[in-house]
N, C-alpha and C positions, 0 to 999 in steps of 0.2 A: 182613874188609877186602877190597875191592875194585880192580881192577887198578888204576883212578885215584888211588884213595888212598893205592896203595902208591907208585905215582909220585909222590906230592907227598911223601911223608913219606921217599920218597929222596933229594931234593933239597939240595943242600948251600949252605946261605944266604949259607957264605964265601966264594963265589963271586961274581962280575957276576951280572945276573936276561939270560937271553939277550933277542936278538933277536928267534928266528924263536916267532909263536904255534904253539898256545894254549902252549907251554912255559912262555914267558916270565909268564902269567897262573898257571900253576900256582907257578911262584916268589913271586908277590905272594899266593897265595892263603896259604903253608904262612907266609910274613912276617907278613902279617895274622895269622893263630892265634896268633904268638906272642906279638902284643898283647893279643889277646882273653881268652889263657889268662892273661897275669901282672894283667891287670883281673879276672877273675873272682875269681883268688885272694884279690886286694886286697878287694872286695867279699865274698867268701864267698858267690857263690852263681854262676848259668849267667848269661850277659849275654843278652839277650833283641832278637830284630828282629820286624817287621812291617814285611809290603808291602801297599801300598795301590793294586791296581791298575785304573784306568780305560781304557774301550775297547775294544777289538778283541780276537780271538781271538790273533791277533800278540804284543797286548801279554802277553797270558795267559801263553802259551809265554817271552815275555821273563823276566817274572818268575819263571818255573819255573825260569830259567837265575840269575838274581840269589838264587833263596831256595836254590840247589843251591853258588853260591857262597859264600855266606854259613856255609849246614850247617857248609859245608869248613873255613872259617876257625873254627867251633867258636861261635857263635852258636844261639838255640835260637830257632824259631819262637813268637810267638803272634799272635792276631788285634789286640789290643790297642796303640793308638797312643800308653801310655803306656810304647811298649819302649823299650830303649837303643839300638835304632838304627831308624829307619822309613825306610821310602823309598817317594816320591810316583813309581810308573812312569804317566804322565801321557797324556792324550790329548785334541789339540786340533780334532778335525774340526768341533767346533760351540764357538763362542765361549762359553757358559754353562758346557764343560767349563772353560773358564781359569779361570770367577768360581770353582770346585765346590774348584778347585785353592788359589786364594787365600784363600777361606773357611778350609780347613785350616789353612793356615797362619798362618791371625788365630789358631789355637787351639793349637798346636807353638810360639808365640814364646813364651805364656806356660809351657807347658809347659817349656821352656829355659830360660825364667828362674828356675824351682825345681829344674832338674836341669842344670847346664852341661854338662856331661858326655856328655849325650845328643847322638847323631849324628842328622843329618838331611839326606836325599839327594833331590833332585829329577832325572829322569829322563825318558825317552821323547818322543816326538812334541812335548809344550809346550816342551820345551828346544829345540827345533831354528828355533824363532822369536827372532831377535836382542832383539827387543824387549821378549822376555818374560825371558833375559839377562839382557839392562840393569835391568831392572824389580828382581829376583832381589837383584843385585850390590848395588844403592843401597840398596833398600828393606828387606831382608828379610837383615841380615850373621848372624842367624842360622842361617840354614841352611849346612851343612859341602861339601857337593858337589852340583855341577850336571851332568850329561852327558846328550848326546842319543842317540837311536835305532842310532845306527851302530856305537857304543863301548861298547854294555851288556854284554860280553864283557870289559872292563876293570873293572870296580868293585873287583876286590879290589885292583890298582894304582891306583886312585883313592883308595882307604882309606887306602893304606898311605903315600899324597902326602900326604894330608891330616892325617895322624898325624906325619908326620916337619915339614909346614914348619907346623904350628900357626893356618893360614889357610884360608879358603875355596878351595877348588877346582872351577874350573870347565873342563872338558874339551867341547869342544864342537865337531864336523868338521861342515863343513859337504855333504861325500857322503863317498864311499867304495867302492871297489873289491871291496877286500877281505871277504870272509865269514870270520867264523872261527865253528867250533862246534867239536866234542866237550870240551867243558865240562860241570861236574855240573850237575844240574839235580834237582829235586824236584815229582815230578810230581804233578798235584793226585789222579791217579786211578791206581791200578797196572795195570788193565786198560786205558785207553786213554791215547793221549796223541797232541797231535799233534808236523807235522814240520814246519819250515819248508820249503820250497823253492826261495823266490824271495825278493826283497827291493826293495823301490822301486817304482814304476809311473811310467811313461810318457803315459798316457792325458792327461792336465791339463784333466781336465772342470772348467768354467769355475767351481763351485760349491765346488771341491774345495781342500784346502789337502795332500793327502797326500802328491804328486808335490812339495810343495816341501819337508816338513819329513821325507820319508822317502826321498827321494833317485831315481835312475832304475832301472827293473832291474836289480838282478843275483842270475844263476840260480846256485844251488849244479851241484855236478856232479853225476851221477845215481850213480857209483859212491859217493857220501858219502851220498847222501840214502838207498841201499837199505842200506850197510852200519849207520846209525843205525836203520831198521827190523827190520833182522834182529834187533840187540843188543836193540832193545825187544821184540820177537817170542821171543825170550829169555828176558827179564825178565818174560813175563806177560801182554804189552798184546797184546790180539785186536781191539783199533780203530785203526785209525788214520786224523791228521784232516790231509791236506796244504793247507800254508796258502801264502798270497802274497797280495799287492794285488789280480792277477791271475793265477790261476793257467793259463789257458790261451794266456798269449805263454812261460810257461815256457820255456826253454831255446835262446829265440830266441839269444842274444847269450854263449851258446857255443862255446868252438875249434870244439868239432864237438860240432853243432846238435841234438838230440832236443825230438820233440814232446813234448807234457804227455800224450796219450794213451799213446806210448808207455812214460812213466814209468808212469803206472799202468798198464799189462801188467805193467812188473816188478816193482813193488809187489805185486799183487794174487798175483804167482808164488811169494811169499814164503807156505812151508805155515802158519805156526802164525799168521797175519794172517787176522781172517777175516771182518773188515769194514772198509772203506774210501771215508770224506767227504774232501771238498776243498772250499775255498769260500778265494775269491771268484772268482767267474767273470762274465767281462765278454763281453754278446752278440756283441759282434764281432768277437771272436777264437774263439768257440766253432767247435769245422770237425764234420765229416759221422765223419774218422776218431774223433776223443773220441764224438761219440754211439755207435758201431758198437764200441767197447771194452764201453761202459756195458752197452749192447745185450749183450754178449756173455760180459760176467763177472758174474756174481749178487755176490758180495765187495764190488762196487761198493752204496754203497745210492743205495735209491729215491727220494733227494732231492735235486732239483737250486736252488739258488738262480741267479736269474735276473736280477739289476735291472733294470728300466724305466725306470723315474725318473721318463717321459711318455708319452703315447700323440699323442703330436704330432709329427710330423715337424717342422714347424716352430720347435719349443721344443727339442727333439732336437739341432739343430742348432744352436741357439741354448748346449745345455749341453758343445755337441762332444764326444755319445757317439758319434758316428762312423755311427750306424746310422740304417735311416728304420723306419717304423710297419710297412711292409709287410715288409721284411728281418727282424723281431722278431717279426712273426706268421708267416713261412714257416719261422723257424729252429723256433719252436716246433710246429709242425706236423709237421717232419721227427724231431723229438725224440720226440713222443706216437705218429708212425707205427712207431720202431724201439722205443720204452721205453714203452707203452702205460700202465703201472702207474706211471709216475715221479710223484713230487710236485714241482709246481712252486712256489717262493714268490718273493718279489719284492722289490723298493723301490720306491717313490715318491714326488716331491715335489709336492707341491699349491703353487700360487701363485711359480712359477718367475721373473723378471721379465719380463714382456711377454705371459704366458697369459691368454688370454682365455677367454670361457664355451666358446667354439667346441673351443680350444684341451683345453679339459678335459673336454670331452666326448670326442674323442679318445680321453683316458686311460681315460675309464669307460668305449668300446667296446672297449678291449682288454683292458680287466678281463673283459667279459663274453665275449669270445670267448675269452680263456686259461683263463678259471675259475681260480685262481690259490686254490690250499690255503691260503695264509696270505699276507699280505703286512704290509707293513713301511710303514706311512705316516708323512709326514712335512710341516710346513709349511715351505715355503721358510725359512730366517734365514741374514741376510747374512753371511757369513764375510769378515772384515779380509782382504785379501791375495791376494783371488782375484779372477781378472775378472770376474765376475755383481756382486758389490760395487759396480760403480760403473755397474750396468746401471740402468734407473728401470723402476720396476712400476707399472704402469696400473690396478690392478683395487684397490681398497678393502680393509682387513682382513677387513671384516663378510661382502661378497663371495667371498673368499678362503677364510675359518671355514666359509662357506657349504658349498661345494664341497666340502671337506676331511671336513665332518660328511656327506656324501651319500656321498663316498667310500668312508668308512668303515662306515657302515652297510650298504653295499650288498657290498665287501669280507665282513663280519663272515656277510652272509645266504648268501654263498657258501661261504664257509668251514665254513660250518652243515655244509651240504648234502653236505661234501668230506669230514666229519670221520665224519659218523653213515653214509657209505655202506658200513663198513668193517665196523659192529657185528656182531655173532656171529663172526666168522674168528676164525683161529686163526693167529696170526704170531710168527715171532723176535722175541724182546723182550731187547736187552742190558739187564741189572742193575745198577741205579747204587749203588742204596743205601738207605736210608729215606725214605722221605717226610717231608721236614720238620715237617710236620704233630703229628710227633710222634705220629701213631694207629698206629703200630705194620706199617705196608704198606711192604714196596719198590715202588719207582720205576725205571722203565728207559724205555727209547726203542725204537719201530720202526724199521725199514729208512728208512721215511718220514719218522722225526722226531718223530712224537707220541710224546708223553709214555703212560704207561702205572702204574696206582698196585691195585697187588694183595699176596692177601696173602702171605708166605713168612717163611724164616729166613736168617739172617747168610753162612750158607755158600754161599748162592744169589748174592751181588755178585759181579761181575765175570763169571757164565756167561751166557749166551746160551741162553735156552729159550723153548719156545712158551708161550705164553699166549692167553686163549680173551677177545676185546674182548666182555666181555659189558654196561655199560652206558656210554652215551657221557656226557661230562660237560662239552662245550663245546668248549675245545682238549685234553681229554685225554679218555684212558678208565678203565674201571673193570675190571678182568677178573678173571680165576683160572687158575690153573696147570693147562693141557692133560694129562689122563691119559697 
């Protein structure tokens, strides 16, 4: 047993549930079990959740904290959406994720109509939209609980409301101040895991819905974010992944203020840590001091994500990332002058409204001057609720496909060129696990991010060894284990 769980199972339920967090969530957590435990009996057997989660790295970690709450209340994991409790951690940056969301749910109603019993929770980013709410509330009386982004730190007192008044619950803030963490959490991997550090963004790039349904910055403290590293440095985990909307306005809107650089010094200071991603990073808050860390710790790895989005100052401004063409090629200049080895990869949107051929030629001279290791492409689609929404686009689909398919061809022939310069070396390769494949090879990842599929045994996950890239395979390699 664990110091946390001896905390909850200290708990005295004859009590009030306090005020101050996360206490007051450990009290709903040790409540909840005692439903859980007198259903299981009732049933004769373990009551069973699946989370289903869509999106970002953010949401990943969310749910690590929802399936760590869940453990606690005495629930057992499966993959399987005919559990007794599912929950939808939801994500709405592209309208097709809401249909992917309601699709399920065509399939969970019938599902509840042969099991009433069954819990159903909708969560994340799609809740933090009123109208999707409303949609919930009228349409869909099936489902037991709604909450947004801010409050997934509550589920097990969300349970425990929904148990006691026999009705739908819907808990939904529309921002929030407050961060809470040291909650249980179940990590998907014992060697790595990431850490939150920030929460909300600011930016309101005009394409975007994130700044509305994930609220404004707010930075954890850096003494909370190293003592959660340490504790994981602890337990095991030699990666770690620092996450945020934007991780380098980090720590702006602190009593007293620290750069995102300087957190990773302290991070990286931490001995049993001994590799260190972050993502997302937004060009125009990237400074000279973050490259000159990177520069200067090997810990850090060699891949930086970059978005672009355009290579048009014009369109640039149009999406108000705040930067023009030439600030995006000097930052990256100053980055390959100190990190010579880094990998760069990217985003982009093809067919923005108002891009023209002119306009996207732009982007494909920046592709060719960055040489870009991998990037991320994308066709413009209109997002409900944002201002590009009600921008008008000049150029044709066919137009548009057009561009999009030369994009990516031409992307694809550099990324050729980026991936096979590396064959015969011999580099760090953390160890994930098997290749799915089912051929019997682990799979791990470079400093840089490629994938890597060689062959070894069980006891090899989770080290860090070299391995020798010996045949390239497009986006991955093929290699063997360095004498």
């Amino acid at each position: 047993m664990n110091d946390l769980e001896k905390v909850i199972d200290g708990i005295d339920l004859g009590l009030p549930a306090p005020f101050a967090e996360p206490e007051r969530q450990y009290y709903f957590i040790k409540k909840g079990r005692e439903y859980v435990t007198a259903r299981s009996k009732e049933l004769g057997r373990d009551l069973t959740c699946s989370i289903q989660t869509f999106g970002c790295q953010m949401n990943v970690r969310d749910s690590e904290k929802l399936a760590g709450i869940l453990e606690q209340m005495g629930y057992v994991r499966t993959e399987s959406e005919h559990a007794d409790f599912i929950i939808y951690n939801t994500c709405t940056v592209r309208e097709n994720a809401n249909r992917k969301v309601y699709g399920h749910l065509g399939l969970m109603k019938h599902l509840k109509e042969k099991n009433p019993e069954m819990k159903i929770a909708l969560c994340g980013c799609m809740m933090q939209e009123q109208h999707v709410v409303t949609t919930i509330s009228k349409s869909y009386r099936f489902v037991d609980m709604v909450f947004g982004t801010h409050n997934v730190y509550k589920l097990a007192e969300i349970f425990v409301s929904r148990i006691e008044s026999g009705s739908m619950v819907i808990d939904i803030w529309k921002d929030a101040k407050e961060v809470v963490e040291d909650l249980p959490a179940v990590r998907e991997f014992p060697f790595k895991s990431g850490v939150n550090i920030m929460f909300g963004c600011n930016n309101f790039c005009t394409y975007c819905i994130v700044p509305y349904v994930r609220g404004r910055e707010r930075s954890r403290n850096p003494e909370d974010i190293i003592a959660e590293c340490e504790r994981l440095a602890d337990d095991g985990v030699v990666e770690i992944m620092l996450l945020g909307q934007n991780v380098n306005s980090y720590g702006k809107n602190l009593e007293h203020p620290i750069t995102f650089a300087e957190l990773l010094r302290r991070v990286c200071a931490i001995e049993k840590i001994q590799r260190v991603r972050f993502m997302t990073s937004h060009p125009k808050d990237l400074s000279d001091e973050l490259i000159d860390v990177i520069a200067e710790n090997q810990k850090i790895c060699r891949h930086l994500h970059l978005p672009v989005q355009s290579g048009s100052t014009k369109i640039l401004n149009a999406m108000n990332r705040r930067y023009t063409k030439e600030s995006y090629l000097a930052l990256v200049d100053r980055i390959r002058a100190k990190v010579p080895e880094i990998s760069l990869t990217t985003d982009i949107i093809v067919g923005f409204p108002g891009e023209t051929e002119e306009d996207f030629l732009e982007t494909m001279d920046v592709v060719e001057k960055v040489q870009y290791d991998t990037a991320f492409t994308f066709i413009y689609s209109k997002r409900t609720g944002t201002p590009a929404a009600g921008m008008e686009n000049g150029s044709t689909k066919e137009e548009i496909q057009d561009r999009y398919n030369r994009l990516l061809r031409r992307v694809q022939e550099i990324s050729d060129v980026k991936t096979i310069a590396i064959k015969g070396q011999t580099q760090p390769v953390l160890v994930e696990g098997f290749d799915e494949k089912g051929d019997g090879l682990l799979t791990g990842r470079l400093s840089n991010n490629i994938l890597v599929h060689f062959p070894g045994c069980a006891e090899m996950v989770g080290k860090i060894l070299n391995v020798k890239l010996v045949e390239c395979k497009g986006f991955y390699y093929m290699g063997e284990l360095a004498e």
